[in-house]
C-alpha positions as CSV (number, residue, x, y, z in Angstrom):
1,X,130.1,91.0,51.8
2,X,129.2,94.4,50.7
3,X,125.6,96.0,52.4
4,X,124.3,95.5,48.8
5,X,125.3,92.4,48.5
6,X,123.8,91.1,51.9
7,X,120.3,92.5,51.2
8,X,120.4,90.7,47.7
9,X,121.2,87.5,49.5
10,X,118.8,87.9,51.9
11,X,115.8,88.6,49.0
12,X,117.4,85.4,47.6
13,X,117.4,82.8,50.2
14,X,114.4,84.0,52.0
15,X,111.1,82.1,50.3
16,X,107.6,83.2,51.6
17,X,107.5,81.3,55.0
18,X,110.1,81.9,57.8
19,X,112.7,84.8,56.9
20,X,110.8,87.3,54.7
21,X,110.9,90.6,53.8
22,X,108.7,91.0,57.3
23,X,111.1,89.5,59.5
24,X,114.2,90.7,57.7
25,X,112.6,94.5,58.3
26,X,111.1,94.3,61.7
27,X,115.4,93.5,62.0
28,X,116.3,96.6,60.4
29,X,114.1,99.3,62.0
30,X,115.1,98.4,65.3
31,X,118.6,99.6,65.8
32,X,117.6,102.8,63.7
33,X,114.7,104.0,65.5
34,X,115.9,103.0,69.0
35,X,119.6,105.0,68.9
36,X,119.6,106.5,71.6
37,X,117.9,104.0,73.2
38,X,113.8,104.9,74.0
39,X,112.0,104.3,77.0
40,X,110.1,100.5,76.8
41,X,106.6,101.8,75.8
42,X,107.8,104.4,73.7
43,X,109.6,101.8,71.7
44,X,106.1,100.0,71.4
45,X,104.6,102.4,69.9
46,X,107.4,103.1,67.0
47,X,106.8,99.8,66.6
48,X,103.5,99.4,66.4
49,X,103.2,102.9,64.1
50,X,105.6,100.7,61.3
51,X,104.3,97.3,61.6
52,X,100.7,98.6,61.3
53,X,102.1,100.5,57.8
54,X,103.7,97.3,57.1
55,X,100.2,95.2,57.6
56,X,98.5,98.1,55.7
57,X,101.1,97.6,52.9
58,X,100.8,93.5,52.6
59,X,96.7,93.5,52.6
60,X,97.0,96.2,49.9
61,X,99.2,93.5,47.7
62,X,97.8,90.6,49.0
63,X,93.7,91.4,50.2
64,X,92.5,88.8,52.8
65,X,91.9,91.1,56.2
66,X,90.8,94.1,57.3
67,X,93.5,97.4,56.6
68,X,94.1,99.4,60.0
69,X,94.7,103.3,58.9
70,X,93.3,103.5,55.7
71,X,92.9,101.4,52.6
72,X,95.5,101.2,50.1
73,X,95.0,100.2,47.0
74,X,97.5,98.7,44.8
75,X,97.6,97.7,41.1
76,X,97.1,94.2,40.9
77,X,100.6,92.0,40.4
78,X,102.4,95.0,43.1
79,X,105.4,93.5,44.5
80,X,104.8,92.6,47.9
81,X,108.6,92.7,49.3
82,X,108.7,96.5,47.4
83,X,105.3,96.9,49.4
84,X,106.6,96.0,52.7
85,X,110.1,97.5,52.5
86,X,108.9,100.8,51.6
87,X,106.1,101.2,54.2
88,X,108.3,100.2,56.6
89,X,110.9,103.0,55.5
90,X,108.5,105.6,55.0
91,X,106.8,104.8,59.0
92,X,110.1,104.4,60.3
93,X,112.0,107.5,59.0
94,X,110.0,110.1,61.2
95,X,111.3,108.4,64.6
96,X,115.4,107.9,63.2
97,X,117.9,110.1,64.3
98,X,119.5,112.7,61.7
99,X,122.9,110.9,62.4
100,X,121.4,107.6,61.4
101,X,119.1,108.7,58.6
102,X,121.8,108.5,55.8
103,X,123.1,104.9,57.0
104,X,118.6,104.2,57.2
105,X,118.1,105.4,53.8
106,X,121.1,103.5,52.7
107,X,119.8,100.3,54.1
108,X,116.6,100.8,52.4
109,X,118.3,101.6,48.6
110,X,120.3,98.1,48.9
111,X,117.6,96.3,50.1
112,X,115.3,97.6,47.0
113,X,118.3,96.8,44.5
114,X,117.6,93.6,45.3
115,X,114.2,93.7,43.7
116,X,113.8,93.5,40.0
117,X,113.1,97.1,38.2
118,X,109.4,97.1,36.6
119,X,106.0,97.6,37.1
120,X,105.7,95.4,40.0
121,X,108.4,96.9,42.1
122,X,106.8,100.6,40.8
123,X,103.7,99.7,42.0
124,X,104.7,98.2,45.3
125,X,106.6,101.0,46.5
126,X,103.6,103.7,45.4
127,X,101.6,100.7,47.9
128,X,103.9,101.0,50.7
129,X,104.3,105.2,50.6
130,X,100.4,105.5,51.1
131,X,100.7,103.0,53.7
132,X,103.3,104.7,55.6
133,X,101.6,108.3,54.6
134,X,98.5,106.9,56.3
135,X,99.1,105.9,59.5
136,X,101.5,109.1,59.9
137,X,99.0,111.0,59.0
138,X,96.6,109.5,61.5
139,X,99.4,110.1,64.3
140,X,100.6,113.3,63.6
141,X,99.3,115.0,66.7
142,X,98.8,111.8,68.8
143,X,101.2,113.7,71.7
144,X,104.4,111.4,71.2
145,X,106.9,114.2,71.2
146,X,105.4,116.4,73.5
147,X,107.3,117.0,77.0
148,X,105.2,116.4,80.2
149,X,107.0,117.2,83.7
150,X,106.4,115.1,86.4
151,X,105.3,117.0,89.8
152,X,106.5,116.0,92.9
153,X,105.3,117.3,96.3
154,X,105.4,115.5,100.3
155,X,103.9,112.2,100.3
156,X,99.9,112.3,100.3
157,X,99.3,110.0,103.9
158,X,98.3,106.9,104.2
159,X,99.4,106.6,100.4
160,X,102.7,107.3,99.7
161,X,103.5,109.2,96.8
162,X,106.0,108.2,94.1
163,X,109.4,110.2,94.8
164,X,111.5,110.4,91.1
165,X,115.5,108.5,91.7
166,X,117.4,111.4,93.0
167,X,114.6,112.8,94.7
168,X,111.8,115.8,93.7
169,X,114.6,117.6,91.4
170,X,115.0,114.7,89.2
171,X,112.1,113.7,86.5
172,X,111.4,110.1,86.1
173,X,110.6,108.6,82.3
174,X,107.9,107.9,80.5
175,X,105.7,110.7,82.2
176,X,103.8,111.9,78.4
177,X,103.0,108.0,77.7
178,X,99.9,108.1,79.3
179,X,98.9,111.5,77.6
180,X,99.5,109.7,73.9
181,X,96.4,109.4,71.9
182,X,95.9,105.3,71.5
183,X,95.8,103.2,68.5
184,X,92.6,101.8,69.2
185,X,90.7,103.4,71.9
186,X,89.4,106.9,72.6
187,X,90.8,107.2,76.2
188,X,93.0,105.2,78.3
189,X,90.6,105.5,81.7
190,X,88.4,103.2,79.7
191,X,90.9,100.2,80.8
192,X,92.2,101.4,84.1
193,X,92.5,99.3,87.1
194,X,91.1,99.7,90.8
195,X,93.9,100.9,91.9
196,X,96.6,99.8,94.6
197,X,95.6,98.1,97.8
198,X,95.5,100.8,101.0
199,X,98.9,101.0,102.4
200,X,96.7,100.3,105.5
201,X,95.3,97.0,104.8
202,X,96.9,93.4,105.6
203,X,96.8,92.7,101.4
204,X,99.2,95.6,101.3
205,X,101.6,94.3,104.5
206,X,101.4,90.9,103.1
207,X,103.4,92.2,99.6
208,X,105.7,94.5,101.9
209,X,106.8,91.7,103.4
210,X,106.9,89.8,99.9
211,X,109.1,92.2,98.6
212,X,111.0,93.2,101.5
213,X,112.4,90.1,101.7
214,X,113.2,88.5,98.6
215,X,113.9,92.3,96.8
216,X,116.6,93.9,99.2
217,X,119.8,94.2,97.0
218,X,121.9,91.6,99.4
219,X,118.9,89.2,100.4
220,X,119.8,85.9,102.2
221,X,116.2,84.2,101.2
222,X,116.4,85.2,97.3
223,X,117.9,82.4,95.8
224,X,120.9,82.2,92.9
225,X,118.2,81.2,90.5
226,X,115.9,83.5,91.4
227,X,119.0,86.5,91.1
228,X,119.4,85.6,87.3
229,X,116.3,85.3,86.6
230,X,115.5,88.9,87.8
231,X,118.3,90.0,86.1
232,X,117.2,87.7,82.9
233,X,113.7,89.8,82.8
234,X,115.4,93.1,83.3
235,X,117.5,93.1,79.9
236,X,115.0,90.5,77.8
237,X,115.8,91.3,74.0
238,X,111.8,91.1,73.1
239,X,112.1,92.5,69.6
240,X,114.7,90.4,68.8
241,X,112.9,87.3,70.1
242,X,109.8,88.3,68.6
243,X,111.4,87.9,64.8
244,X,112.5,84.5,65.8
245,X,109.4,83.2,66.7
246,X,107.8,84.7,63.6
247,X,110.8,82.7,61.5
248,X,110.4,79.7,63.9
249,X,106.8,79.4,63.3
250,X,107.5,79.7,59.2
251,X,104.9,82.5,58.4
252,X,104.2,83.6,55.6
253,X,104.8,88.0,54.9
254,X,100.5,88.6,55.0
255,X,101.0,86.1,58.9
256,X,103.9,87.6,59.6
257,X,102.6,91.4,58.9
258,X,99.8,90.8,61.2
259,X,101.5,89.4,63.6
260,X,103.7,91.9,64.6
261,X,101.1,94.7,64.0
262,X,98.6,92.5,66.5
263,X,101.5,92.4,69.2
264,X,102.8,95.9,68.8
265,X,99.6,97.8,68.9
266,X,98.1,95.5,71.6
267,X,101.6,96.4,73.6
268,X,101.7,100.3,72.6
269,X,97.8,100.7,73.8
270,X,98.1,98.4,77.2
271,X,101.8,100.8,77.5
272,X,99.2,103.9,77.0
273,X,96.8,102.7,79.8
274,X,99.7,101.4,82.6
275,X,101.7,104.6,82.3
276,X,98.7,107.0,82.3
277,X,97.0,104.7,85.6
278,X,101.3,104.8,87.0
279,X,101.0,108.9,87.3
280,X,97.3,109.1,87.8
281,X,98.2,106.9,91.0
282,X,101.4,107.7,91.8
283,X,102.3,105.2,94.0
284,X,105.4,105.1,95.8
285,X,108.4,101.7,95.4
286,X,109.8,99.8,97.5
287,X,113.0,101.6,97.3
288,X,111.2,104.1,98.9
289,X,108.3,102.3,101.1
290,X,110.4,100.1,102.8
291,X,112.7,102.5,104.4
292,X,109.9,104.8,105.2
293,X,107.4,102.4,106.2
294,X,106.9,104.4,109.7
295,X,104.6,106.6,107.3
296,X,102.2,104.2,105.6
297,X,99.8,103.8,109.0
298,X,100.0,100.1,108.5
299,X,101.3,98.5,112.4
300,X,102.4,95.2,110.4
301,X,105.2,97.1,108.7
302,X,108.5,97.9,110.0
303,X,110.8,100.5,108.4
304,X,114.3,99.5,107.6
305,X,116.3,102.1,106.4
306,X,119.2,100.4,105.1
307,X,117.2,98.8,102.4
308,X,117.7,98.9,98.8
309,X,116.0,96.6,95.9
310,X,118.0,94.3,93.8
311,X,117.2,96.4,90.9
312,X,115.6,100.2,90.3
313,X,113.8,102.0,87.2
314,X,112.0,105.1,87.4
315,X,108.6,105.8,87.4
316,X,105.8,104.7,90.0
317,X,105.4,101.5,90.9
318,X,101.7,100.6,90.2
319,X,100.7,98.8,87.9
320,X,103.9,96.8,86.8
321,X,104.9,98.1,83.5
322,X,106.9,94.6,82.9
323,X,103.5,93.0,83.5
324,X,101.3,95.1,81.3
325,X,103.4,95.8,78.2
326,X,104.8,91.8,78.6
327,X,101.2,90.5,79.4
328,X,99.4,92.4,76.2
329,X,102.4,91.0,73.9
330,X,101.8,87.5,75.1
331,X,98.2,87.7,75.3
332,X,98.0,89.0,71.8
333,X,100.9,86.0,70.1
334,X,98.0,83.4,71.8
335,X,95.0,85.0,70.2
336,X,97.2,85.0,66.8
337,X,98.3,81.2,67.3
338,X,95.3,80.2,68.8
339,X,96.8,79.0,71.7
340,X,99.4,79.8,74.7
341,X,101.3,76.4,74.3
342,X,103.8,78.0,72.1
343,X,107.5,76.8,73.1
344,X,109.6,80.1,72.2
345,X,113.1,80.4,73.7
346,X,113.6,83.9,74.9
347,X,117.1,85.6,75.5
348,X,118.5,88.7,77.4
349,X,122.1,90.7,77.0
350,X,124.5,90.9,79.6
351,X,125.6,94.2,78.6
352,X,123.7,96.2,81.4
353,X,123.9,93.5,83.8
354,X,127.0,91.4,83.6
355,X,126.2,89.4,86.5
356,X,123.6,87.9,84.7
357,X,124.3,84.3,83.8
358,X,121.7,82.2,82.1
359,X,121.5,84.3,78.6
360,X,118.8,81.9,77.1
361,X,115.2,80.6,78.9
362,X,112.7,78.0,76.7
363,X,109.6,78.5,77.3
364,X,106.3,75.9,76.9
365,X,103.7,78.1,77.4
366,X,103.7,81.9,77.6
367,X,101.3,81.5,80.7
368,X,104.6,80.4,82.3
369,X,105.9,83.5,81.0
370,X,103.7,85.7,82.8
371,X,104.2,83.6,86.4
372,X,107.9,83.7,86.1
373,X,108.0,87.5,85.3
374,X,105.5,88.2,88.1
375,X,107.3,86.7,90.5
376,X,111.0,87.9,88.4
377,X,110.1,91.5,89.3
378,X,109.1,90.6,93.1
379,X,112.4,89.4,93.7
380,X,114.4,92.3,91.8
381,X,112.7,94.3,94.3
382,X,110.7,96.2,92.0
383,X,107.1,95.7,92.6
384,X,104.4,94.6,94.9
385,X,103.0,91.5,93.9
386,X,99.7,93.3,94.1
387,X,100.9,95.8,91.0
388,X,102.0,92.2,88.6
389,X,98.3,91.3,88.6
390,X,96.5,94.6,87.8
391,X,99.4,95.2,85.1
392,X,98.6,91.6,83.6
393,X,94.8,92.3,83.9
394,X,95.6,95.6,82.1
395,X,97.4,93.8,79.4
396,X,95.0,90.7,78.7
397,X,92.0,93.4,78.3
398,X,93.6,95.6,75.7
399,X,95.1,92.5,73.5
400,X,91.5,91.0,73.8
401,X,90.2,94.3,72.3
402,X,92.8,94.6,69.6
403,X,93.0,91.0,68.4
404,X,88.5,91.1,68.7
405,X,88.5,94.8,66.9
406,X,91.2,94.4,64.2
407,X,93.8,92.9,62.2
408,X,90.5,90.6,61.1
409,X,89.6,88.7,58.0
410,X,88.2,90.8,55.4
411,X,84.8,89.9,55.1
């Protein structure tokens, strides 16, 4: 079947609830802004930038809620799937790679000659340009593409600072995240946490020990189970499983729209606030802690220098990024659905991990989700278990500030 082809089989099986011309593009954008492959909040915020065009597009059509960069107006009978697809386009094409933008813009001409010619497809796609012109115009010097270096001195006693993999000459990721202007907020100290627990106090020896044991690379007290599902949370294909809960739960494109644009932004700001509180703290992982525990001034723990975690990323280690980008995307799917009881089976690729066995996990509540990634990022020794529950806190406030503030019925 011929690309053309597909897309006009997609326009004709999909009906208004389930597979729509949401779904099918949240699909599409994915692999075309994410080659090479971005840093986790980074990707949010793509994400969020062209689903909030998207939302802006379908309440232009369709009416019913609040628009979130400007209001679009479009000529009554606009063709919502021309709408949709074209905002999507339009956001998307700023964050593709030149090598990709020919195959992008190819994807988006068969996908449109699947739509009737006429008014209604005319008018749809003038919709979905100013929705895509809007919110890029509100972004265009929100600090996305500007380099930050990360500067790393001796460790700062009885805190220990965050040391970059490979040491002071290396520069971890993600270090401009927390310098991005948010979606939705002036300033991203407006949502930061405490901070970490002295690397004096027992709270803090109590985690060491946690971690220590269960996160070393070769542990004997980690479980099999408990392996694969720190692998499992490591590679967890999120976009992926977020289109087939939006099919699953047979929304409609106006649900669907806000959906997505409700997660995303909720993720990209809560991404804002954990990576500017990870480099305004600096804390130091395990990886490094455990080993050098002679310099934390805490008698309760022991050094050992042959240790290594399960698994390593890099950038500091409070809060949890897992926990706040995964806790304001789950946070922000309840407040849609109006409830956390939401069964939604999530899956992961072996590709990076090939150990990894169990490719599939269901899921009956996503408060389960957040206790089995808490404790998934302990055991990959990652984190303190201190870090999970400031990075969920972080998390639940910003979705509870997106989902109260916008994406709301019109009134």
């Amino acid at each position: 079947m011929t690309t053309r082809c597909l897309f006009a089989y997609l326009l004709t099986c999909a009906c208004a609830h389930g597979q729509n011309v949401v779904t099918d593009w949240a699909a599409i954008v994915q692999p075309a802004i994410n080659t090479p492959p971005k840093s986790p909040p980074v990707q949010y915020l793509m994400r969020a930038t062209i689903h909030i065009a998207m939302y802006d597009a379908a309440v232009a059509v369709e009416g019913g809620y609040t628009p979130f960069a400007s209001t679009v107006r479009a000529r009554p009978g606009a063709d919502i799937r021309a709408a949709v697809a074209t905002a999507a386009y339009g956001a998307a094409r700023p964050f593709v790679e030149a090598s990709r933008s020919v195959a992008f813009e190819a994807q988006y001409d068969a996908y449109m000659a699947g739509i009737p010619s006429g008014q209604a497809k005319t008018d749809g796609m003038l919709a979905g340009q100013n929705a895509a012109a809007a919110i890029q115009a509100s972004r265009a010097d929100d600090g996305m593409k500007n380099v930050v270096l990360y500067e790393c001195s001796s460790f700062n006693l009885p805190m220990g600072q965050f040391e970059p993999n490979g040491g002071c000459g290396t520069q971890p990721i993600a270090v401009n995240v927390g310098q991005i202007s948010p979606l939705t907020f002036s300033s991203p100290s407006r949502f930061r946490p405490t901070g970490p627990d002295p690397t004096t106090s027992p709270a803090y020896a109590a985690d060491f020990i946690e971690t220590r044991d269960y996160g070393r690379s070769d542990s004997s007290i980690r479980s099999a189970e408990q392996t694969d599902i720190a692998y499992f949370w490591q590679v967890w294909n999120v976009h992926q499983d977020l289109v087939n809960l939006a099919i699953s739960r047979r929304l409609n494109v106006i649900d669907a729209s806000r959906f997505f644009a409700m997660a995303y932004t909720a993720a990209a700001d809560a991404g804002i606030v954990g990576f500017a509180t990870k480099y305004y703290f600096h804390l130091w992982r395990p990886r490094v802690a455990i080993p050098k525990a002679d310099l934390d001034g805490n008698p309760d723990t022991d050094p050992d220098p042959t240790w290594t975690p399960l698994i390593s990323v890099n950038h500091p280690e409070y809060p949890s990024a897992h926990s706040f980008l995964t806790g304001a995307l789950s946070d922000a799917i309840a407040r849609f659905f109006g409830t956390a009881a939401i069964t939604w089976t999530l899956t992961a690729d072996k590709t990076a991990i090939p150990q990894l066995v169990k490719t599939e996990r269901t899921y009956t509540n996503l408060n389960a989700v957040m206790r089995e990634l808490e404790n998934a990022r302990v055991w990959a020794g990652l984190h303190w278990r201190h870090s999970m529950y400031h990075g969920a806190d972080i998390g639940r406030q910003v979705a509870r500030h997106v989902c109260d503030n916008f994406f709301q019925p019109a009134r």
